[in-house]
C-alpha positions as CSV (number, residue, x, y, z in Angstrom):
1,X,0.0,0.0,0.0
2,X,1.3,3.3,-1.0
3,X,1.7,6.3,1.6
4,X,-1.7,7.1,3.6
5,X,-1.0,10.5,5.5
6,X,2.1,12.7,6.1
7,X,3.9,10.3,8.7
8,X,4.1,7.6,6.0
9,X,5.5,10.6,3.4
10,X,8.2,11.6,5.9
11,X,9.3,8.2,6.0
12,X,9.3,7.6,2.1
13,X,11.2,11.4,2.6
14,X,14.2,10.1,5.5
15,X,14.6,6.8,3.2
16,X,14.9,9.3,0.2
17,X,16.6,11.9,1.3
18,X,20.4,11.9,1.9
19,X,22.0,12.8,5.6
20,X,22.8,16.1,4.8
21,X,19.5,17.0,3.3
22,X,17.1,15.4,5.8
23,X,19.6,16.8,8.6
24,X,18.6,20.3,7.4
25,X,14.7,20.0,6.4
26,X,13.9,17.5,9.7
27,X,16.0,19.2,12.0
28,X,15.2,22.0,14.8
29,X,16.9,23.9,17.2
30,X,18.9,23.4,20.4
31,X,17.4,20.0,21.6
32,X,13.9,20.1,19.5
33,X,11.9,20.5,22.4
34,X,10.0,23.1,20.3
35,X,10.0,21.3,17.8
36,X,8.4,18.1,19.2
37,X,5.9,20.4,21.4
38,X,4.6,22.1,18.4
39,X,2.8,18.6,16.7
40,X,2.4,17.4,20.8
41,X,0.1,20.1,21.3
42,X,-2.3,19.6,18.4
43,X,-2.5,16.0,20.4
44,X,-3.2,18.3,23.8
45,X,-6.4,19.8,22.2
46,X,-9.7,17.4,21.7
47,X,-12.4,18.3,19.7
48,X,-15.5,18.7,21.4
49,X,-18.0,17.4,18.7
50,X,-21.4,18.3,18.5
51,X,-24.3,15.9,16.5
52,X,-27.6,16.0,14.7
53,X,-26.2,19.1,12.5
54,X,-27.0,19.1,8.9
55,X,-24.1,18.6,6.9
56,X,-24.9,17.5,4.4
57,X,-23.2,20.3,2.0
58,X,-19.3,21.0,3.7
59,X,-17.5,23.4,2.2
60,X,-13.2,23.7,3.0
61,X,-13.2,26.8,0.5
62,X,-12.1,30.4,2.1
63,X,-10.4,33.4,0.8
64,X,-7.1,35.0,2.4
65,X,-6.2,38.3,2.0
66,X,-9.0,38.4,-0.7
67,X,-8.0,35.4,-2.6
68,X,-10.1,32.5,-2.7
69,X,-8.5,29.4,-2.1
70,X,-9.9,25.5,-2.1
71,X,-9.0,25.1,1.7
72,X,-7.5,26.8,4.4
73,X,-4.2,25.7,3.6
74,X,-1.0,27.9,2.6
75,X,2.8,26.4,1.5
76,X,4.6,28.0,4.2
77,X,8.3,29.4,2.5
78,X,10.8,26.5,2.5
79,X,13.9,27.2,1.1
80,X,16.1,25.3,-1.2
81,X,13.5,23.2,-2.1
82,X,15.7,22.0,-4.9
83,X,17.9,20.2,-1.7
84,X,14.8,17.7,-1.6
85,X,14.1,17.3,-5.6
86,X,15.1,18.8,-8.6
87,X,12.6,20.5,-9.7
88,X,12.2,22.7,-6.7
89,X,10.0,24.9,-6.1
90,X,8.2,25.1,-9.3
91,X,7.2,21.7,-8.5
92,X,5.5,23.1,-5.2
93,X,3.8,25.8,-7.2
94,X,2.6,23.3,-9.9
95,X,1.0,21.1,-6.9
96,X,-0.3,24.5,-4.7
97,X,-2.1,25.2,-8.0
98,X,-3.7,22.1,-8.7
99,X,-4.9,22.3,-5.1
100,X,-5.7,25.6,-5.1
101,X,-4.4,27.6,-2.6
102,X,-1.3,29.7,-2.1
103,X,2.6,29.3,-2.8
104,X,4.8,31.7,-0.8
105,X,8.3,31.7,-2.3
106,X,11.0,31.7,0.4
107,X,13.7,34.5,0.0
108,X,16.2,31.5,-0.1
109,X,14.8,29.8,-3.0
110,X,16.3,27.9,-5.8
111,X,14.9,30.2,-7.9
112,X,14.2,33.7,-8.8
113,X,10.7,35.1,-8.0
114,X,10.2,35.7,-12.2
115,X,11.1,31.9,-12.7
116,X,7.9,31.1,-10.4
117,X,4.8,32.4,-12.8
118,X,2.1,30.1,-12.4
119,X,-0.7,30.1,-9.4
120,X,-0.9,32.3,-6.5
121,X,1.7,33.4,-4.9
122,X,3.4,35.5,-2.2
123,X,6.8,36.2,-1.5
124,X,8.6,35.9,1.6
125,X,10.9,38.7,2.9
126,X,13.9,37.7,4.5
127,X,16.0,41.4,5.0
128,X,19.0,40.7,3.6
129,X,22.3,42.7,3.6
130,X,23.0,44.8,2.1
131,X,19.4,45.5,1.5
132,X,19.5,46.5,-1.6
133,X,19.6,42.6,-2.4
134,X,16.4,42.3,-0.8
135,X,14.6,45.7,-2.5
136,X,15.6,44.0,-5.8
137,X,13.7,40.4,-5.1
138,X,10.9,42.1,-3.9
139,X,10.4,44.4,-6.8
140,X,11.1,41.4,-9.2
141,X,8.2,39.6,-6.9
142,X,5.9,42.5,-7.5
143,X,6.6,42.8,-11.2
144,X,5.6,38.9,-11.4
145,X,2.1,39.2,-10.0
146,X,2.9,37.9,-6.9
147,X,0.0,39.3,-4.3
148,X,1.4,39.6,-0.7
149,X,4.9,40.2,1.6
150,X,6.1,37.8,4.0
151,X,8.3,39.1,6.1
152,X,10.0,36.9,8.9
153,X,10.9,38.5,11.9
154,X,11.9,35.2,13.6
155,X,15.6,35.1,12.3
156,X,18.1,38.4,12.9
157,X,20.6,35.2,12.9
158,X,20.5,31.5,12.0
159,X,19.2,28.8,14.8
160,X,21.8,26.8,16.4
161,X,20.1,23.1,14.2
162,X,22.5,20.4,15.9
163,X,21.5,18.2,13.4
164,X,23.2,20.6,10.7
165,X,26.4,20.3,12.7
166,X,26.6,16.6,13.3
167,X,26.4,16.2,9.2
168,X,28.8,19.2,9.1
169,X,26.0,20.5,6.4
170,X,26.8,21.9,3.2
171,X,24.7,24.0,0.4
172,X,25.3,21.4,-2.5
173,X,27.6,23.4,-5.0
174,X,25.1,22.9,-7.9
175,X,22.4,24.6,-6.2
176,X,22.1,28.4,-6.5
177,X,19.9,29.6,-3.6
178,X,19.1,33.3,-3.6
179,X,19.8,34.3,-0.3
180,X,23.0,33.3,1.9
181,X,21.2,32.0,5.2
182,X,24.4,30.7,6.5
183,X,26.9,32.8,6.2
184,X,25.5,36.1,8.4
185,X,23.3,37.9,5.7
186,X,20.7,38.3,7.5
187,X,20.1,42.4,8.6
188,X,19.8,42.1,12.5
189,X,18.7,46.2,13.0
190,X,15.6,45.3,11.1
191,X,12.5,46.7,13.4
192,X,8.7,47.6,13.2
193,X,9.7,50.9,11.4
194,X,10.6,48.8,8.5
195,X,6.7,47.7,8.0
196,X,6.3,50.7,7.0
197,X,9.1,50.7,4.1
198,X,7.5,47.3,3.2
199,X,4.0,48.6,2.7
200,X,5.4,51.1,0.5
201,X,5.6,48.3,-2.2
202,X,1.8,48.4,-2.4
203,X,1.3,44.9,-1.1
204,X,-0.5,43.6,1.8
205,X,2.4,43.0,4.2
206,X,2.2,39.9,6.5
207,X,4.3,39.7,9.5
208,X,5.3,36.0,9.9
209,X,7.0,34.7,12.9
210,X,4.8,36.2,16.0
211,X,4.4,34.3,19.7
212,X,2.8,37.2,22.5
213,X,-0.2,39.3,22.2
214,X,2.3,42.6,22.8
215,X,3.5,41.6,18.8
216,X,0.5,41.3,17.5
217,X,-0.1,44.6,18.7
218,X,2.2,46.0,17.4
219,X,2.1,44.4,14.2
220,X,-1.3,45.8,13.7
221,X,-0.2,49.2,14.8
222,X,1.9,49.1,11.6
223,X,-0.7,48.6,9.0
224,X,0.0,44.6,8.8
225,X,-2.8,43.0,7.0
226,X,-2.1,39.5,8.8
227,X,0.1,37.9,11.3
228,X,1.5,34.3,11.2
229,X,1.7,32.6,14.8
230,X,5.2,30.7,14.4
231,X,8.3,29.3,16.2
232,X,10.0,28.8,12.6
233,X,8.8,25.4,13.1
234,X,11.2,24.8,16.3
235,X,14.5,26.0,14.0
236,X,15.3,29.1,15.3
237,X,14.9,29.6,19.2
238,X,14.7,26.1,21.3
239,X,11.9,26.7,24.4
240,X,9.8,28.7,22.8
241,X,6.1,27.5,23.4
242,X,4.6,25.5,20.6
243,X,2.4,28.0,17.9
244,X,-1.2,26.5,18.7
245,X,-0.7,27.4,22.6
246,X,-0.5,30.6,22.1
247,X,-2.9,31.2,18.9
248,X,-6.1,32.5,21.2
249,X,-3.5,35.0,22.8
250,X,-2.9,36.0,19.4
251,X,-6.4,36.1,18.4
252,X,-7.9,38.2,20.7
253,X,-4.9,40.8,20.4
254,X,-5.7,41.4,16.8
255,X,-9.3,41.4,17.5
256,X,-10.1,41.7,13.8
257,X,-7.8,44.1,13.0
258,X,-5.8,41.3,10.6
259,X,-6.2,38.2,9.9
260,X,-4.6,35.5,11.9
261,X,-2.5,32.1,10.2
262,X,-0.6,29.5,12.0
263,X,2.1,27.1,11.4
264,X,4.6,24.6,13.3
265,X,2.9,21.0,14.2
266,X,0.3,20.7,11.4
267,X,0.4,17.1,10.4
268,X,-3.8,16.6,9.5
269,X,-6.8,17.9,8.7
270,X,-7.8,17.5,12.2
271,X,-5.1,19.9,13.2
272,X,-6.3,22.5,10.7
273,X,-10.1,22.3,12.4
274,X,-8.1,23.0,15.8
275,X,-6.5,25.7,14.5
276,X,-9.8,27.4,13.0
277,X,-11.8,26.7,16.1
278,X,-8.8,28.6,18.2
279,X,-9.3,31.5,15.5
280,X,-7.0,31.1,12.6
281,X,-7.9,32.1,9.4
282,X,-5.8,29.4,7.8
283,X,-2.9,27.2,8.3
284,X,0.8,27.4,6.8
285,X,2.6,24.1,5.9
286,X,6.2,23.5,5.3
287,X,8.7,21.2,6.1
288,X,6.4,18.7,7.0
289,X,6.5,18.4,3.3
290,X,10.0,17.7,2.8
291,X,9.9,14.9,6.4
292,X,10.1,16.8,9.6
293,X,9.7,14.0,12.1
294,X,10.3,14.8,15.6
295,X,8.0,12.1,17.1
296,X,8.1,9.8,14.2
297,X,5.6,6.9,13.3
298,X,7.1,3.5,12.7
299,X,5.8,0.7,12.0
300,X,5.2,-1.9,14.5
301,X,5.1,-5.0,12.4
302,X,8.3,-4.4,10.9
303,X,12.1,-4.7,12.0
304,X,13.6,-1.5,11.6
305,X,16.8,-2.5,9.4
306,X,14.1,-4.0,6.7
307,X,16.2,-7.3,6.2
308,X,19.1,-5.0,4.9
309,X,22.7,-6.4,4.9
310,X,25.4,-4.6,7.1
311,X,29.0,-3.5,6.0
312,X,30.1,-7.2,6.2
313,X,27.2,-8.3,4.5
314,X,25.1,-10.2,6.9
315,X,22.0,-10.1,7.1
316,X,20.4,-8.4,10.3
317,X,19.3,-11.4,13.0
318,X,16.2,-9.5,13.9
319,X,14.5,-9.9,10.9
320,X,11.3,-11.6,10.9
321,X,10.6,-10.3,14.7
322,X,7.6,-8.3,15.7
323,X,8.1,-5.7,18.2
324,X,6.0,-6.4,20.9
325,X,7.0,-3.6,23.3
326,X,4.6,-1.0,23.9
327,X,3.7,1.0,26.9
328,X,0.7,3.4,27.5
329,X,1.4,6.8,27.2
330,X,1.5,7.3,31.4
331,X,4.7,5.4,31.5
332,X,8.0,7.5,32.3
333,X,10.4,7.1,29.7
334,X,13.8,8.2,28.8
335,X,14.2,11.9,27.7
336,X,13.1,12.3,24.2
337,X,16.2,13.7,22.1
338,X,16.3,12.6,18.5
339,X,19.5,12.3,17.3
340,X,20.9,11.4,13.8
341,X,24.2,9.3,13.3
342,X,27.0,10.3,11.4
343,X,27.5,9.3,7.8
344,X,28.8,6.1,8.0
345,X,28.4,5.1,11.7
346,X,27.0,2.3,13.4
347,X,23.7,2.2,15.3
348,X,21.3,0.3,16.6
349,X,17.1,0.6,17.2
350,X,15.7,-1.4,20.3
351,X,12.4,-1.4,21.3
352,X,12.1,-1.4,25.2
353,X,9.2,-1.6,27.7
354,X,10.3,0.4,30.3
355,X,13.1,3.4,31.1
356,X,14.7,0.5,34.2
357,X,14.8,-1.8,31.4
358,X,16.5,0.6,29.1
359,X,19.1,1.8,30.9
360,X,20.0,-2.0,32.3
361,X,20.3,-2.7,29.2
362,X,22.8,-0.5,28.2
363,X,24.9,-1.0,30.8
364,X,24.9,-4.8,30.4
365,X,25.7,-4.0,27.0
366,X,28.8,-2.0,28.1
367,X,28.3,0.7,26.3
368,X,27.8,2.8,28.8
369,X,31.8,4.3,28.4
370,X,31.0,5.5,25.0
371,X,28.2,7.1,25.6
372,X,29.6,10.9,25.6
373,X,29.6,12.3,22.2
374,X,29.9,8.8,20.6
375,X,27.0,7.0,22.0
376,X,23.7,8.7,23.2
377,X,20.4,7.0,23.5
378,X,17.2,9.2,22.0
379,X,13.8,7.5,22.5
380,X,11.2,7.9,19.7
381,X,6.9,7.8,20.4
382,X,5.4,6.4,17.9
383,X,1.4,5.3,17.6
384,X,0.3,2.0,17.3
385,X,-3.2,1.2,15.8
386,X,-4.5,0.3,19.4
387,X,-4.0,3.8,20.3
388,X,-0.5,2.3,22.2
389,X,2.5,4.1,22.4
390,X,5.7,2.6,21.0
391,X,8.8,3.4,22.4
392,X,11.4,2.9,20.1
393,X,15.1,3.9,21.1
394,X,17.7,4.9,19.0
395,X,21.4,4.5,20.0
396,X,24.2,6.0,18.4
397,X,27.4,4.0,19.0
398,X,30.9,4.9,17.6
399,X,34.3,3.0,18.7
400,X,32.5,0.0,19.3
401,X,31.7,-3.0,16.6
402,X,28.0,-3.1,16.2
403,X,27.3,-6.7,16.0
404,X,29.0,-6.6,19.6
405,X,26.4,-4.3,20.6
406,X,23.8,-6.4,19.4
407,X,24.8,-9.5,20.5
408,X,25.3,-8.2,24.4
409,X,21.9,-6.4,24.1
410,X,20.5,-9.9,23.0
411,X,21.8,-11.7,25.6
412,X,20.5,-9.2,28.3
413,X,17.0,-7.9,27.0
414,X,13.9,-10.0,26.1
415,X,15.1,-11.4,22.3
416,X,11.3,-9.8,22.0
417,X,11.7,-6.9,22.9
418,X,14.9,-6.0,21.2
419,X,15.3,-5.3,17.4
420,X,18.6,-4.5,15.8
421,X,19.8,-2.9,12.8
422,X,22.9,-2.9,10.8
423,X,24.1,0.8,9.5
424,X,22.5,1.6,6.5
């Protein structure tokens, strides 16, 4: 069976995907507690349904900004798209059209704003230095028939993404992206006056990247036609809280003054009614797209190597096993930190019951002396079709062989409840 929902299209995405591009679309920042929190609380909120309504006509169509669009969801800006597929971006616009809703074109794109013709589309405004960079995209965007400003006010520098780092992340030198995010471009004086030289393109200007009702103010204040509630989906500032927590704060700050969008945790159409009932005009979707998965779904029938062979070409001993851990949601587990392994080095995936059972484990496994920077345990949740959770644990190991490591785990966990995997 092909792919169902997005969980199943991150996967398809991670197994796609090399290292260094999954590193920089799945990643967040600091330890991805944001991150995590902004999909967790979408699971927070339950609908409250009420019965014996007539609908029998439903209708997902709404207009933004004046445009009418088939649902009440945006393509949030993601850039170098091309990272992920080569057509890029056009390939978004080609699918946001046939869907019919909006494309906004990140400032670090793959491509120019007059190379992106078709649909609707609005630009997003990333203040570049020197600034004249950035007054020459946005009057390219404007001569293209793009209909609205984005500007991000989330990023006067770059997130710390640990994930970047560990893969020592690189722009591919056969892309051309259009603005240098990594190398300190970004204009850090940028301030609320500058909403002002924004507007003065004759464009609704929407100010992307707001958390607190005192923003939102001000954001109004300065002739902003809507506001975005967003963490930068957990990349830029690690703690923040997660975007649909605060969206009513939001909300009743603007109090009709602009319209309100969210972003950061939208996995399903279920999220999107959460987010209109809390007040949002419409939702913004990004790297979910390209396989964000900070509290990834795997499956629970299969082993997690998929039969593959390891670097000595054997073939993994777990396969065939079902993974019959699973705890209820209650259950205190091990911190959640998801980390990725470094091109090349070994791992392992063990399914445990319990945090005792985890940690004893380990330790019987002798691994415990490598666990510094070469070896640290990062536990996965994951949804079973019971409504179960599966905890799913993801060791890094370096310095030590990992048929060793597999072969004392064996010996000292439940042969059920362990599953092994070669690198990949």
């Amino acid at each position: 069976m092909g792919p169902v929902n997005g969980w199943d299209y991150e996967r398809l995405a991670e197994e796609k995907l090399d290292a260094n591009a999954h590193a920089y679309f799945a990643g967040g920042a600091g330890d991805e507690v944001t991150l995590r929190d902004n999909v967790a609380a979408f699971e927070r909120r339950k609908l409250r349904p009420r019965v014996l309504v007539d609908v029998g006509e439903v209708l997902t169509a709404t207009t933004v900004l004046g445009t009418e669009i088939a649902l009440p969801v945006v393509i949030a800006p993601l850039a170098m798209q091309r990272l992920a597929h080569p057509a890029g971006e056009e390939a978004t616009a080609r699918a946001a059209e046939a869907a019919g809703t909006i494309m906004c074109l990140s400032s670090a794109a793959t491509c120019a704003p007059e190379e992106l013709t078709q649909g609707d589309r609005w630009f997003q405004v990333y203040v570049w230095r020197p600034r004249a960079k950035t007054e020459a995209a946005i009057e390219q965007a404007v001569a293209h028939g793009y209909s609205a400003l984005v500007l991000t006010v989330d990023v006067p520098y770059i997130g710390r993404r640990e994930r970047d780092i560990r893969v020592d992340f690189k722009v591919p030198e056969n892309l051309t992206v259009q603005g240098n995010l990594f190398g300190g471009g970004f204009d850090a004086s940028v301030s609320w006056r500058d909403l002002e030289w924004l507007a003065g393109y004759g464009l609704p200007v929407v100010v992307k990247g707001l958390l607190t009702a005192e923003d939102a103010a001000l954001a109004c204040e300065h002739g902003a036609a809507a506001v975005v509630v967003s963490n930068h989906g957990g990349r830029q500032l690690d703690g923040v809280p997660a975007t649909l927590d605060v969206l009513e704060e939001v909300v009743d700050a603007v109090d009709g003054r602009a319209e309100v969008l969210l972003d950061g945790g939208v996995r399903r159409g279920a999220d999107v009614l959460k987010a209109l009932a809390l007040g949002a005009r419409a939702v913004m979707i990004g790297c979910c797209g390209a396989s964000r998965s900070p509290a990834k779904r795997a499956s629970p029938t299969s082993c997690a190597c998929s039969g593959r062979r390891s670097s000595s070409g054997s073939r993994c001993s777990a396969v065939g096993r079902r993974p019959t851990s699973v705890v209820h949601t209650c259950d205190e587990v091990a911190a959640a930190h998801h980390l990725h392994r470094r091109p090349g080095e070994p791992h392992l995936v063990a399914g445990v019951a319990r945090k005792q059972d985890l940690v004893a484990g380990l330790d019987a496994a002798g691994v415990g002396a490598h666990r510094c920077d070469h070896a640290r345990p990062a536990v996965r949740l994951g949804r079973r079709g019971d409504d179960q959770a599966e905890i799913r644990l993801r060791l890094l190991v370096g310095r030590l062989d990992d048929d060793e490591v597999v072969q004392r785990l064996e010996r000292e966990i439940d042969a059920a409840h362990v599953i092994a995997a070669r690198p990949r």
